[in-house]
N, C-alpha and C positions, 0 to 999 in steps of 0.2 A: 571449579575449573578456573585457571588464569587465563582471563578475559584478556592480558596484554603479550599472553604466549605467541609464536606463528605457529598457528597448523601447517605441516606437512603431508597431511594425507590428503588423500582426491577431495572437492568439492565442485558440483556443477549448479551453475545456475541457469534458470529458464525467465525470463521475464517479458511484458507487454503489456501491452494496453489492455483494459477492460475487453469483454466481448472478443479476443481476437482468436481464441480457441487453445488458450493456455493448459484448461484441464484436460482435455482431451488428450494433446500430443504428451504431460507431461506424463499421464498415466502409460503412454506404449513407452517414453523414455524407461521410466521407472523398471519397466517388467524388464525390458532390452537389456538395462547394464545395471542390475540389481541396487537399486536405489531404492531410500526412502524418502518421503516428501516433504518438507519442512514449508507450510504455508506463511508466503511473507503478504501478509495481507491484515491490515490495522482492522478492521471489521471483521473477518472472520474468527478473531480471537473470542469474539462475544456470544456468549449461549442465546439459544432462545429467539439467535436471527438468520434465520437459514435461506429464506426465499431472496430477501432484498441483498444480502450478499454474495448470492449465487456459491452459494459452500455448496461444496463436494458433497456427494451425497454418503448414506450409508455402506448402500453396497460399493459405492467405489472404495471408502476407505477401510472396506471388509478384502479388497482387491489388491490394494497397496498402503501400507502403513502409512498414516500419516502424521502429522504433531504440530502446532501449536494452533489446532480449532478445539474451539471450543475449552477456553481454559479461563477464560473470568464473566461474571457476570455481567450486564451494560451497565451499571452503573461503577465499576470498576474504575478509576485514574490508570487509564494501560498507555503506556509512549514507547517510543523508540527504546529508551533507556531497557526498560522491560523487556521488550522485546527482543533486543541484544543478550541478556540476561538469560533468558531461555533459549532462546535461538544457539545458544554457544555449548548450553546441555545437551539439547536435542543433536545436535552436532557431534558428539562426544558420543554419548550415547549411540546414532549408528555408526560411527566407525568404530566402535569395541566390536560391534557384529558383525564387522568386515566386509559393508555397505556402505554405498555412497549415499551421503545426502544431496539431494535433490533445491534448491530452495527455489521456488517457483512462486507469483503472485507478482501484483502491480502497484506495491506500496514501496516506491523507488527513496524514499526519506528512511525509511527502515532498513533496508539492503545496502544504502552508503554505510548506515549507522551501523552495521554489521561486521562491512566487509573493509572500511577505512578508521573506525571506530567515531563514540561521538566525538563530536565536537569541541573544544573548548571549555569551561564552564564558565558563563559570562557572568552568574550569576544572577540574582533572585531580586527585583527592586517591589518590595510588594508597596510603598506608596504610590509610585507611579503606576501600578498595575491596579491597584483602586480606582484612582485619578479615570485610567483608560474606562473600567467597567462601567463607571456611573455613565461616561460620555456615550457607551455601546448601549447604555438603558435609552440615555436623553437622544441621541440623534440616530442611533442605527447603525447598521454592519457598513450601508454603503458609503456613507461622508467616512467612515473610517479606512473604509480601501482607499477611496480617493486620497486622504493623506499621506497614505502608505505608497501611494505610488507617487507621491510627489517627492518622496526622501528615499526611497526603495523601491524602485518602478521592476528589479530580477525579481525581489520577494514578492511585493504585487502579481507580479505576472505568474508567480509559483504558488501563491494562498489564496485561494476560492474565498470572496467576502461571506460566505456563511461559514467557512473556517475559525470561525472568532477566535476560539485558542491559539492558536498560529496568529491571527490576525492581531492581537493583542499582542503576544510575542515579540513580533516583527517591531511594535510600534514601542512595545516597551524597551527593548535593546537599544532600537535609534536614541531615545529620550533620553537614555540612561546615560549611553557612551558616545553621543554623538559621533556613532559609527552605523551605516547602517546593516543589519544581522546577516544582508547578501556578502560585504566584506569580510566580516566575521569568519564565513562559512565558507568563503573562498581562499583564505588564508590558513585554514585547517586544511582543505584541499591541497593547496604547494605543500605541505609539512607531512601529509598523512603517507604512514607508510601501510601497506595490503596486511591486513591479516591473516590470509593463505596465501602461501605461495606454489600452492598447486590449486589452481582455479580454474576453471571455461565460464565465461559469463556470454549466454547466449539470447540476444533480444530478437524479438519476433514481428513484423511490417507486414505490411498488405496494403493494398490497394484502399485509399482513401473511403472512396463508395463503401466498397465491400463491409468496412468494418462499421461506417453509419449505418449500413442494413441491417447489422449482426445488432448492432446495440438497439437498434426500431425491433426489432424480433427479441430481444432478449426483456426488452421494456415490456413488449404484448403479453411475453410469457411468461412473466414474474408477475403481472397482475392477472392472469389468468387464473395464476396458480394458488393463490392466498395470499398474497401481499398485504392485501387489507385487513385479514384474520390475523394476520400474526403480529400486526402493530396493535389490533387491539386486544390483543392476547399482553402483549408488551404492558402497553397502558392496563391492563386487568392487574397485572403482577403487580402491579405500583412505581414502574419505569416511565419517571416523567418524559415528555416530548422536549423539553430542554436541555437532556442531557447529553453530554458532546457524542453517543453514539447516536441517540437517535436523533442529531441533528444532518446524520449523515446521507447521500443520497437516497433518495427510496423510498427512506424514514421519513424523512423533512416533508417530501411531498406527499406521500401517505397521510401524514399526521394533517396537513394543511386541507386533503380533502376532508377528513372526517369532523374537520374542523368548520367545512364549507367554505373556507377561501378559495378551491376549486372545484369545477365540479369535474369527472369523473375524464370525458374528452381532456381539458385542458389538463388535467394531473398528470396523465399518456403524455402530452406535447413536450412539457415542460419537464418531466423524467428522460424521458430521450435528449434533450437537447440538453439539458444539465450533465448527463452521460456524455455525450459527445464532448461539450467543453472539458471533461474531465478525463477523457482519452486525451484530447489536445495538452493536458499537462503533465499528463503521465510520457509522453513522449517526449517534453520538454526535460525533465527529470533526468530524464533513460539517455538522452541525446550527450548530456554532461557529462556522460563517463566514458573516455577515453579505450575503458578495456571491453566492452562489448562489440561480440561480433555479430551482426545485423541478417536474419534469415527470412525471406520470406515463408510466412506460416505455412504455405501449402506445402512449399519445398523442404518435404519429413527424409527426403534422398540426401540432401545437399547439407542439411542438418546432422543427421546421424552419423554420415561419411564422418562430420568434423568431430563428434564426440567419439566417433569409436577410434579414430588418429589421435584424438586425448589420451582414450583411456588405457590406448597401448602403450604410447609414451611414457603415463605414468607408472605403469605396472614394468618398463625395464628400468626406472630409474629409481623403483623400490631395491 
């Protein structure tokens, strides 16, 4: 498929923060205006990790089709790029069947990448990105955020310092081009033009509290449920703790308790509150795009009304 084509047929999106009840509502979307679900979620693409990224379960996606879980291993090099790649078939694929796709999840770097394409190509400096790894050996992820936010204080605020890939990124762009990668990516923004042009991008808000409780309960109930077992199921198969999946929430801390850097209370604390700050930049993300229209989750009324006024619209301007 030509990835630089505009689709003209429906496309709806659902997106939000972690914990704020994305799969739920998307699966009555789906049934309601016969859609399928295209998860834009950078973890969920990876086998073998089900608990710590809150995948969908079987019977739901025995419920409602769904695509791109479960399609590389964790040790897999999966990005944005990739993910546009498929996201653009899976796309294709359900409207041959006269279905809308759904693209729902909270990996807002992927959904730009999607829906305004990538970016630029700044290119590759792999000296400097040497330079950067020995210094992320010798001094650590956090003197390296600090720099990032001395030259790139948007990217800092958008790259979680155990991001290293990104964090590296960020630091190797600035080095490179002495520009730094927030310019870069802003200047693709003024220039980018939509990929559909039949779109609803619908973001989802709640009440501050509420969704810190949801992620306190979402944390109890992911370690209740095997969290532990399945990272050492991970480590069994030969998926090192350093690999950029399982450097990822859940994982990270997981691995640290088994590791005994924590013990079992403090892994709880500090998974919740890494979730929280990681809700606060999912929202930071989601707040940048200009075409999102803002629902609160509860209100499934005030919501549906606006997709079903979409989805008339676009079935008279077929």
């Amino acid at each position: 498929m030509n990835q630089s084509q505009t689709i003209d047929s429906p496309v709806l999106v659902l997106v939000g923060p972690t914990a704020i009840g994305k799969t739920e509502l998307s699966l009555q979307l789906a049934e309601q205006f016969h859609c399928e679900i295209v998860s834009v979620d950078s973890m969920q693409v990876y086998r073998f990790m089900d608990i710590g990224t809150a995948k969908v379960s079987v019977e739901e996606r025995a419920r409602i089709p769904h695509h791109l879980i479960d399609v590389v291993d964790p040790d897999a090099d999966y990005d944005a790029a990739c993910f546009v790649r498929d996201a653009m078939i899976s796309i294709a694929d359900i409207h041959s069947r006269g279905r809308v796709p759904l693209l729902t999840g909270g990996t807002g770097l992927y959904l730009r990448a999607l829906i305004d394409g990538l970016s630029a190509d700044i290119g590759q400096f792999p000296a400097i990105r040497d330079q950067l790894q020995q210094r992320l050996t010798s001094v650590g992820s956090d003197k390296l955020h600090e720099e990032l936010f001395l030259c790139d204080r948007i990217s800092a605020e958008r790259i979680n310092k155990n991001d290293t890939h990104r964090l590296l990124r960020a630091l190797e762009v600035y080095q490179a081009t002495g520009r730094p990668w927030s310019e870069h990516i802003a200047l693709h923004q003024q220039q980018k033009t939509s990929r559909f042009s039949n779109i609803l991008q619908i973001g989802l808000t709640c009440d501050r509290d509420l969704l810190y409780r949801r992620i306190d309960m979402r944390t109890s109930l992911m370690l209740g449920s095997g969290l532990e077992q399945e990272v050492k199921g991970l480590i069994a198969r030969g998926y090192s703790p350093q690999l950029k999946s399982m450097q990822a929430i859940g994982y990270r801390h997981m691995n640290n308790y088994l590791n005994n850097v924590w013990d079992m209370p403090e892994t709880e604390r500090l998974l919740a509150r890494d979730t929280r700050r990681y809700a606060k930049r999912q929202y930071t993300w989601f707040a940048a795009s200009p075409d999102l229209e803002w629902f609160d989750v509860q209100d499934h009324q005030a919501i549906i009304k606006r997709i079903d006024s979409w989805n008339q619209s676009s079935y008279q301007s077929d």
